[in-house]
N, C-alpha and C positions, 0 to 999 in steps of 0.2 A: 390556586396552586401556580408556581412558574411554569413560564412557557420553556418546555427544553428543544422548540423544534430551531434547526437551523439548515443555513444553504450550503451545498457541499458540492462543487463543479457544476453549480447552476441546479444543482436539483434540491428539493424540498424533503427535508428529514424529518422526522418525528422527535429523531433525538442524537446526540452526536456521537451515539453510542452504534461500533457497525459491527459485525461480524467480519473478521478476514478472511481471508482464501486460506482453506485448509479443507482436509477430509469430511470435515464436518458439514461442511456447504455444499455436499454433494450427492444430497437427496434432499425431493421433493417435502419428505417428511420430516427431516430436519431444518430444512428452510421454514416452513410453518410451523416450527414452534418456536424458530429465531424470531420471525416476525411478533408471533403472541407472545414472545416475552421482551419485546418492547422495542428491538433494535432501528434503528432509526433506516440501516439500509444494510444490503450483502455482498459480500463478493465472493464469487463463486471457487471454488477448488480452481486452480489453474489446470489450463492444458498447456504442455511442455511446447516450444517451438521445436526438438527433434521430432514428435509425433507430428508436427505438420508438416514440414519440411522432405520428411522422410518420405509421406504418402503424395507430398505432389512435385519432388526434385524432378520425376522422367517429365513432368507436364511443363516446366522450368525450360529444358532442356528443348522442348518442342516448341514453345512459344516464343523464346530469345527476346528483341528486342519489344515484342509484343506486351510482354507482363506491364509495364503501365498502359495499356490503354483499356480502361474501367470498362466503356463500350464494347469490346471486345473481348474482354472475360466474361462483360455477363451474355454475349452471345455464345459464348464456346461453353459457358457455365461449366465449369471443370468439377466432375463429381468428386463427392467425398464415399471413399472407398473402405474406409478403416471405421470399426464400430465403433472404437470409442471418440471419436471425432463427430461420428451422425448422434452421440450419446449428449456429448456433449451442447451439441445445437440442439438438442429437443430437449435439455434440462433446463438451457432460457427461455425457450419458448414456453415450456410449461411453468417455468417458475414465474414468468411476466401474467400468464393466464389466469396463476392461483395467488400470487403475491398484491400486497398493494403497498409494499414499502420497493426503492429502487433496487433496481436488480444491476449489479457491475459484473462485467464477466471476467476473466484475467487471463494473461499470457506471459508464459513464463519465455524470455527472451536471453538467448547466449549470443545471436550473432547476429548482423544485419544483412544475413539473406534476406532476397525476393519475395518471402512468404506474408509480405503483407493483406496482400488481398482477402486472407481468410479472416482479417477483421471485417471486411465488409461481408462473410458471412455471420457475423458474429452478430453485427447491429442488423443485417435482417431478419436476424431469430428473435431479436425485440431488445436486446439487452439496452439498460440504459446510459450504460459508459465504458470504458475497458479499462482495467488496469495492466501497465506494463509491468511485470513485475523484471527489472533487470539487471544481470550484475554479467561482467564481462572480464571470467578471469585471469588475472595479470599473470597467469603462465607461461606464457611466450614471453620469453624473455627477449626475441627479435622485433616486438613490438615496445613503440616508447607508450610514454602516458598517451600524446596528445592522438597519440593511434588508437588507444584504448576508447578516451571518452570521446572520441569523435564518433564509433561506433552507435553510443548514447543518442546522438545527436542524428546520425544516419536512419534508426529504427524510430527516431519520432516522426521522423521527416515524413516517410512511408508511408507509415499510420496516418498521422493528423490528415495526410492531404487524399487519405480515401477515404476516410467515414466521418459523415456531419456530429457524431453522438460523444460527448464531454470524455476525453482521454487522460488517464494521470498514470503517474510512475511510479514503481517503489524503487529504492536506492540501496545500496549499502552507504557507509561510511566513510568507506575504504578508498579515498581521491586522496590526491596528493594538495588541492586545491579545495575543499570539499565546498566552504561557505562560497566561492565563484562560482562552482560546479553547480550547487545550489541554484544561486539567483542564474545563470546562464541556463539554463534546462528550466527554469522559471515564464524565460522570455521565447521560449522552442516553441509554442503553440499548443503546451499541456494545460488544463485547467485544474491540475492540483498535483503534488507532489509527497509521497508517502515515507516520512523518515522513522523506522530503517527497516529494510528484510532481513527475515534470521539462517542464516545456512547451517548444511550439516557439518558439524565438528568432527572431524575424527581426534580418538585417544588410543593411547597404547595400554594394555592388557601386560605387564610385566612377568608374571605368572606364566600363562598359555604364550605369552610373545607373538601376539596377533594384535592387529588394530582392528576398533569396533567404532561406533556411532557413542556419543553422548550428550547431554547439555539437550535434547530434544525440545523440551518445553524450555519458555523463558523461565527466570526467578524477577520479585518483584521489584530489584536492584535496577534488572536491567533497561528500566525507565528510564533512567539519568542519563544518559547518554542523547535519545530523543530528546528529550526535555530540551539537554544545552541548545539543540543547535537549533529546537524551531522556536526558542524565545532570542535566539541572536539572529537568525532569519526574516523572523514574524516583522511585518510592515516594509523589508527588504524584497521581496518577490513579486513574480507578477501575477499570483497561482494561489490556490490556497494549501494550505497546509494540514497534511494529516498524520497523528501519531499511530505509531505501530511497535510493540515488543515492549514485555515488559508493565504491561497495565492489568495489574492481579485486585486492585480496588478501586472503590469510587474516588478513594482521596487523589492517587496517582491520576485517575481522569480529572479529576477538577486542578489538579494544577499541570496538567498540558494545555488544558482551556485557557488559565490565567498565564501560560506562556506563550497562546496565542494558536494554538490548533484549530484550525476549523470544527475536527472530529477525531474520535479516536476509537481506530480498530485494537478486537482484543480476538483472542486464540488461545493462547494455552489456558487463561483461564476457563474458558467453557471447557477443554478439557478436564480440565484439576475441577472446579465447580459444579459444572452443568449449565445449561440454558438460563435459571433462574440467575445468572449473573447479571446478567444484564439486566434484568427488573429490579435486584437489589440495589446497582449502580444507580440505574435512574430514580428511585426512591430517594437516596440517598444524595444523591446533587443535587435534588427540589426540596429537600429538607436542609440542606447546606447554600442553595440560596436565596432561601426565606429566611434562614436566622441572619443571612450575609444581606437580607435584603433588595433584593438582584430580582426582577421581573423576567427579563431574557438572559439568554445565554452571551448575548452579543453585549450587554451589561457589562462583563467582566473580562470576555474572552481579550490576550493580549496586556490586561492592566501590570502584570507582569513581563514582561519583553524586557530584550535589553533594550530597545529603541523606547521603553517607558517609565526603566528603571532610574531611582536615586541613584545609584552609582552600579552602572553600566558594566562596570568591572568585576561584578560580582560572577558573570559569567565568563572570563577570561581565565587563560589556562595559568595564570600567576597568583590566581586566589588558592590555588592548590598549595603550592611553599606554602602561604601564609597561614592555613590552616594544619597544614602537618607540622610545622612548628608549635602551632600553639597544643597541638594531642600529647595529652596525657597516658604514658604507659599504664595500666595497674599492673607492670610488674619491678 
């Protein structure tokens, strides 16, 4: 059979197949059946940056120029006071105790407050890497771009320079600059970069004339979007790359692979499917590259890039004319 394990911010998968940070990754009992059904690794439910921030702004406030000095917080060891913060530290530690695929923790991040240092609670509950998950939104309009993604650059700084344990980011889309943004947040000191996070949508209700939530889960369109940008990335970074949104089948995984993904998280499908997704996935890629002929994953991962493509163009935003030109109405 092929081998589908590969390396994903230095750590050893079983398969490129992960589970994302969502509700579902947020028992022990769900975690082990991620794992038994095949996942290569996990990431945990996020905990919000206002749930930390909030519970240790008065400790902020007392410490002042103190908060970088790592020797000095772990003397003062600042308690954590809020359950689900101690909930959240004892669901890496037990999930490291009960798991034997990587455990990633995540953080949901709006600002670049001081509240780094709770990643170095996070890597000593055992976690094996953390995900940033970050988007920074452009509502202020008294803020320019380069205030915005500086911010980006502010919360890796933090991070990277207190915990030894493999850091990556997830992004939106939404730069003015995206593919610099990209490689530049490449070379920040992350070891992987996760394109794209999904937010909540609001819609209007015309009827009642209230706005409500929609769009909750992806559909499986909304691949194409990752796709473009980590096969015009893929061989451009310094970081490896992982898909997110939008991966409702094994075909969609296997050409993020051949657009150059290290791995690729999936979410709404365990929703919409169940756990058994991910086994049917990996089934399905080992029968897709044994007819393809492909021994490892790293065989093929990338053969599609633009940096590998016949005509390179194919990913550029002017194949779009050239294709709606050529569509046929049936009306």
């Amino acid at each position: 059979m092929p081998d589908l394990s590969v390396k994903y911010l230095g750590l050893d998968l079983k398969s490129p197949v992960i589970a994302g940070s969502c509700s579902l990754t947020n028992s022990i009992e769900h975690l082990k059946a991620i794992e038994k059904a095949g996942a290569g690794a996990v990431v945990l439910k996020s905990v919000f940056e206002e749930e930390i921030y909030l519970e240790y702004a008065h400790e902020f406030e007392k410490l002042g120029p103190m908060d970088n000095n790592l020797e000095f917080l772990d003397y003062y060891d600042l308690e954590i006071k809020k359950e689900n913060l101690k909930q959240y530290l004892q669901l890496i530690a037990d999930a490291k105790a009960q798991l034997s695929i990587p455990v990633i923790a995540s953080i949901n991040c709006v600002t670049s407050q001081e509240w780094g240092f709770f990643a170095k609670k996070i890597e000593a509950a055992g976690a094996d890497a953390l995900e940033l998950n970050m988007f920074m939104s452009p509502t202020d309009l008294s803020q320019t771009s380069t205030d915005n993604e500086g911010t980006y650059f502010d919360i890796i700084t933090r991070v990277t320079q207190k915990i030894a344990i493999p850091v990556s980011v997830k992004i939106s889309p939404y730069f003015s600059n995206l593919g610099g943004m990209i490689r530049d947040i490449s070379f920040s000191g992350v070891k992987g970069i996760v394109l794209f996070n999904r937010f909540y949508a609001p819609d209007i209700d015309i009827d009642k004339e209230t706005i409500h939530g929609s769009n909750v889960l992806s559909h499986d369109t909304d691949h194409l979007l990752p796709l473009r940008w980590i096969a015009m990335m893929s061989n451009r970074v310094n970081c490896d790359l992982a898909s997110s949104t939008g991966v409702h089948g094994w075909e969609s995984a296997v050409k993020m692979i051949l657009a150059g993904s290290q791995a690729v998280q999936v979410v709404s499908a365990l929703y919409d499917q169940g756990f058994g997704f991910i086994e049917e996935v990996n089934q399905k890629i080992a029968v897709w590259m044994k007819d393809h002929h492909y021994e490892k994953i790293d065989n093929f991962r990338g053969k599609l890039s633009q940096d590998n493509s016949v005509n390179p163009a194919d990913f550029e935003r002017v194949q779009f004319m050239k294709n709606f030109g050529e569509y046929k109405s049936g009306h």
